[in-house]
N, CA, C and O atoms as a GROMACS GRO file, in nm:
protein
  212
    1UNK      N    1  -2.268   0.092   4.126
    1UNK     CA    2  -2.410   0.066   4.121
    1UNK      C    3  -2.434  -0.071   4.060
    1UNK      O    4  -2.386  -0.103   3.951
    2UNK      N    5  -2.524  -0.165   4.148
    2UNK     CA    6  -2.547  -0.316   4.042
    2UNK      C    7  -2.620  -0.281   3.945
    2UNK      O    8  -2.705  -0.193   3.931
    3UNK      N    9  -2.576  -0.365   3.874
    3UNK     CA   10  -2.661  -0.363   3.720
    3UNK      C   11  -2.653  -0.237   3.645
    3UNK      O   12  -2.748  -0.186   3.585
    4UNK      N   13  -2.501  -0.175   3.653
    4UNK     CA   14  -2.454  -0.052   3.570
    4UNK      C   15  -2.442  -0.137   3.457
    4UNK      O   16  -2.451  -0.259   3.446
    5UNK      N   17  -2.415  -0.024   3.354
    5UNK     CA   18  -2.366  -0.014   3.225
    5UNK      C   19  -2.297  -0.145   3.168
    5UNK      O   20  -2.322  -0.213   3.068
    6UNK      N   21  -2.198  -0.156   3.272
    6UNK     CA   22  -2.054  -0.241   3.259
    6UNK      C   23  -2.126  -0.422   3.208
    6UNK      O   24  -2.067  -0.503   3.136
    7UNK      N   25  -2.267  -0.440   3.276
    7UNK     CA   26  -2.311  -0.567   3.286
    7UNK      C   27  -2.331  -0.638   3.168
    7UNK      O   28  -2.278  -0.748   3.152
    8UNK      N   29  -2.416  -0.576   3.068
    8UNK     CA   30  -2.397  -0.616   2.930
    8UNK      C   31  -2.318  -0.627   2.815
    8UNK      O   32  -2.339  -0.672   2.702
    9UNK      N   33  -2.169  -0.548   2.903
    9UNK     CA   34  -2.028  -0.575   2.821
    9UNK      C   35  -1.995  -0.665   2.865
    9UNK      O   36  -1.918  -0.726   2.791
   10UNK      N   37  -2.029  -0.747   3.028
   10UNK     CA   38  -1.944  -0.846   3.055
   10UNK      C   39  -2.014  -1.009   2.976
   10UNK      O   40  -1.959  -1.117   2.953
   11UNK      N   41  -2.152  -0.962   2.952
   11UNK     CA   42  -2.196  -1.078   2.889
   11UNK      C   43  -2.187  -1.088   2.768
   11UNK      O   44  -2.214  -1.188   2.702
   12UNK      N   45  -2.138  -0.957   2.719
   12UNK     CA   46  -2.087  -1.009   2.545
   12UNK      C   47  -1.959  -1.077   2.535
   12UNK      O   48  -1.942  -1.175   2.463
   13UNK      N   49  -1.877  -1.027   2.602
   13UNK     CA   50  -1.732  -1.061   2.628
   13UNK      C   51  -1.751  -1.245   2.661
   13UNK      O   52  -1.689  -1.328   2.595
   14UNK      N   53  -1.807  -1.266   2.727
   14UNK     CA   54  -1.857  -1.376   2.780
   14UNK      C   55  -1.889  -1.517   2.675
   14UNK      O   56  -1.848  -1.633   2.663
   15UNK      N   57  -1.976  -1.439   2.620
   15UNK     CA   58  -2.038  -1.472   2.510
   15UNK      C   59  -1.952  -1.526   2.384
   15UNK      O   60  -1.980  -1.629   2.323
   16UNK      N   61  -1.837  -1.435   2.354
   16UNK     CA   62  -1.716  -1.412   2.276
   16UNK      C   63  -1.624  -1.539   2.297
   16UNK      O   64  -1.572  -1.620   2.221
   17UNK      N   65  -1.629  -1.520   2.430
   17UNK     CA   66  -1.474  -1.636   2.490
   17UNK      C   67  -1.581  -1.782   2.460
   17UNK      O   68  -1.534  -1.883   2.408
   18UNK      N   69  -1.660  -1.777   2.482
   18UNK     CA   70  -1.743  -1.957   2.489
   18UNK      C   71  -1.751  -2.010   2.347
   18UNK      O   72  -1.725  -2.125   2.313
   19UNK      N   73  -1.800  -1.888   2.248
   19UNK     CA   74  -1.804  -1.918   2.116
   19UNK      C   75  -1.702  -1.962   2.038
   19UNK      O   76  -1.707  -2.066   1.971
   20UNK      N   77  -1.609  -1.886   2.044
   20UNK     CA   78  -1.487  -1.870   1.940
   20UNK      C   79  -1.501  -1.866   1.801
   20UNK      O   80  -1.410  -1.914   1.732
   21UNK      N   81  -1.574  -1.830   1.763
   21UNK     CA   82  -1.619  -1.869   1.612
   21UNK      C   83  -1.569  -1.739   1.543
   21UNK      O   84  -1.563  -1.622   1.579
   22UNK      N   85  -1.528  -1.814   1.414
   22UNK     CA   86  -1.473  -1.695   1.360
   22UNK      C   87  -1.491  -1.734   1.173
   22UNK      O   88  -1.486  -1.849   1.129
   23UNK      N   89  -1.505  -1.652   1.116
   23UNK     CA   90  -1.526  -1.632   0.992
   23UNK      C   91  -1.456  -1.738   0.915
   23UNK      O   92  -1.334  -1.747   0.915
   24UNK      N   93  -1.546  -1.831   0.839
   24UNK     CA   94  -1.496  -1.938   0.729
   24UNK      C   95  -1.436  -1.871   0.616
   24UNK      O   96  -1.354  -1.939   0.554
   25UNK      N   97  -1.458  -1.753   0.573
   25UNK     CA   98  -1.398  -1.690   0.439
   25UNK      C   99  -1.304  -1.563   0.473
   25UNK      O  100  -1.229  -1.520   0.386
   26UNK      N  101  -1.308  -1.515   0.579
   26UNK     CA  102  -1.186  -1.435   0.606
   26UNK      C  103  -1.102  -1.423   0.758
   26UNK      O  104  -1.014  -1.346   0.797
   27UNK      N  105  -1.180  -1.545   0.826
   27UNK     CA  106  -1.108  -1.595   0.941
   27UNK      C  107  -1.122  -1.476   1.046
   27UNK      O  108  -1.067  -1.514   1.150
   28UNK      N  109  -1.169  -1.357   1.060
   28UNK     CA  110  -1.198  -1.270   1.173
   28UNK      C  111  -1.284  -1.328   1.274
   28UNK      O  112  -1.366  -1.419   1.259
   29UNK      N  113  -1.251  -1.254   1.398
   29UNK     CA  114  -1.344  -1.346   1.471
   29UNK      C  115  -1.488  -1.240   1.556
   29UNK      O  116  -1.558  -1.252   1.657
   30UNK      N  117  -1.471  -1.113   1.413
   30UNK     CA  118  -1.590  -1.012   1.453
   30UNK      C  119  -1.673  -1.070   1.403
   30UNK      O  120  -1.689  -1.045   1.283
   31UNK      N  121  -1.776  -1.186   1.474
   31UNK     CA  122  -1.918  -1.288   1.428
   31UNK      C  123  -2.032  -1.218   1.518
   31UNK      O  124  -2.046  -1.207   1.639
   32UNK      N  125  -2.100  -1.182   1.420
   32UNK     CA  126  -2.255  -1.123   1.456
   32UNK      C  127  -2.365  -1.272   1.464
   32UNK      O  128  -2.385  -1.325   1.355
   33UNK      N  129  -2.428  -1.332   1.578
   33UNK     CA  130  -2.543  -1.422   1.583
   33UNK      C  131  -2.641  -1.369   1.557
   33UNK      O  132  -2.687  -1.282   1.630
   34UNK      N  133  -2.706  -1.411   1.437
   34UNK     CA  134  -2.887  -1.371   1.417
   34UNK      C  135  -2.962  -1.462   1.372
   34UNK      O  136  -2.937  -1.570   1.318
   35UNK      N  137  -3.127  -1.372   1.416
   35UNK     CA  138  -3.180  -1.510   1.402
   35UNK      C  139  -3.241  -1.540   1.262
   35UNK      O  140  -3.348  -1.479   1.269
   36UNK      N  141  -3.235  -1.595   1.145
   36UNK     CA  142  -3.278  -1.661   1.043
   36UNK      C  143  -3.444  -1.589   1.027
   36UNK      O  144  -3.498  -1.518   1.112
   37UNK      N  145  -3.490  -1.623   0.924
   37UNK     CA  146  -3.598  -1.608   0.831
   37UNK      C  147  -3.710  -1.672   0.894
   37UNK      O  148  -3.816  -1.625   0.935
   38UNK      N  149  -3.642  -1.845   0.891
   38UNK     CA  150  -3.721  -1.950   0.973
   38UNK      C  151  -3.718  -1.986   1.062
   38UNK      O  152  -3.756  -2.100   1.089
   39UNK      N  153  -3.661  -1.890   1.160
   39UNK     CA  154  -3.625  -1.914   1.355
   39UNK      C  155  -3.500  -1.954   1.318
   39UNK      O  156  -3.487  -2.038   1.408
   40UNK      N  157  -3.365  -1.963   1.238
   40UNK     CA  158  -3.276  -2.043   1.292
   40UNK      C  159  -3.185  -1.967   1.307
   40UNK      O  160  -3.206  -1.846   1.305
   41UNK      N  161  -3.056  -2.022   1.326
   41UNK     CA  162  -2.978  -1.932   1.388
   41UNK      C  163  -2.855  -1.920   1.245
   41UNK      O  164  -2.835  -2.009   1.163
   42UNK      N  165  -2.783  -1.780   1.250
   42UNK     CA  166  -2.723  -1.773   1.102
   42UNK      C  167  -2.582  -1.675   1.187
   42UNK      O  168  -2.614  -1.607   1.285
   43UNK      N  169  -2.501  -1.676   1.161
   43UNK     CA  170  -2.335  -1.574   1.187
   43UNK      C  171  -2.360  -1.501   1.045
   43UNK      O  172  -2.400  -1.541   0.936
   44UNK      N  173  -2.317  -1.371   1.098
   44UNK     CA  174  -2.246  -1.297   0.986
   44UNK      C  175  -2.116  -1.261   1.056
   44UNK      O  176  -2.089  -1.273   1.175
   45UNK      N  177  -2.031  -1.208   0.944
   45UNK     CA  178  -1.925  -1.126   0.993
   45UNK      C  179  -1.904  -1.018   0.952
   45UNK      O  180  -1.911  -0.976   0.837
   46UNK      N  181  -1.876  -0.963   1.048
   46UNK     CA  182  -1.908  -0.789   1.067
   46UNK      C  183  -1.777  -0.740   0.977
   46UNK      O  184  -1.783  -0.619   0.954
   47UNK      N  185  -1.680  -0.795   0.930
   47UNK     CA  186  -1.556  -0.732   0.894
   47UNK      C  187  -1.569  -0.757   0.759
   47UNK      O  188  -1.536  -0.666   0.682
   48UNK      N  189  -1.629  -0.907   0.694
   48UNK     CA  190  -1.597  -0.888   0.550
   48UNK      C  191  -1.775  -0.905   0.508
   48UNK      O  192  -1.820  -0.868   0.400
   49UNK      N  193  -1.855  -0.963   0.609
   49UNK     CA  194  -1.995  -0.964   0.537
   49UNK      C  195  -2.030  -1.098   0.526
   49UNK      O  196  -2.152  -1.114   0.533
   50UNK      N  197  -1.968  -1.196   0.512
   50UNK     CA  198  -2.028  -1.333   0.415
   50UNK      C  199  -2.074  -1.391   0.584
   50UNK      O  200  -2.035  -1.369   0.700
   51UNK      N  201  -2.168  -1.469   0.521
   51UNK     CA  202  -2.260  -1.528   0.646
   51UNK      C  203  -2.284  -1.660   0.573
   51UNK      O  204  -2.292  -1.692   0.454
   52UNK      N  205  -2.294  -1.735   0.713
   52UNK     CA  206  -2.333  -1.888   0.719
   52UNK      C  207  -2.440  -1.924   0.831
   52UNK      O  208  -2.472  -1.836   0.911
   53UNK      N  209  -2.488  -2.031   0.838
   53UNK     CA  210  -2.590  -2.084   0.931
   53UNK      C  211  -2.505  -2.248   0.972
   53UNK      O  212  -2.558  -2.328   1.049
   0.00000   0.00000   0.00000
């Protein structure tokens, strides 16, 4: 079926490979993008917590 399930795993995955970003304090590369207080854009990481912008 188009536009199953599968579609929004392929754009995270996607998403994943272009970024590469990975944690300044414990080097994982489980990085959550959100958006800031004041519109901006901030990473957390999902494995140890510490976040940067």
């Amino acid at each position: 079926m188009p536009g199953g399930g599968d579609e929004g795993d392929e754009r995270l995955l996607a998403a994943e490979v272009r970024t590469h970003l990975n944690c300044p304090s414990c080097g994982s590369f489980h990085v959550a993008q959100v958006l800031g207080d004041n519109g901006g854009i901030s990473y957390v990481c999902t494995a140890c917590g510490h976040s940067w912008s």
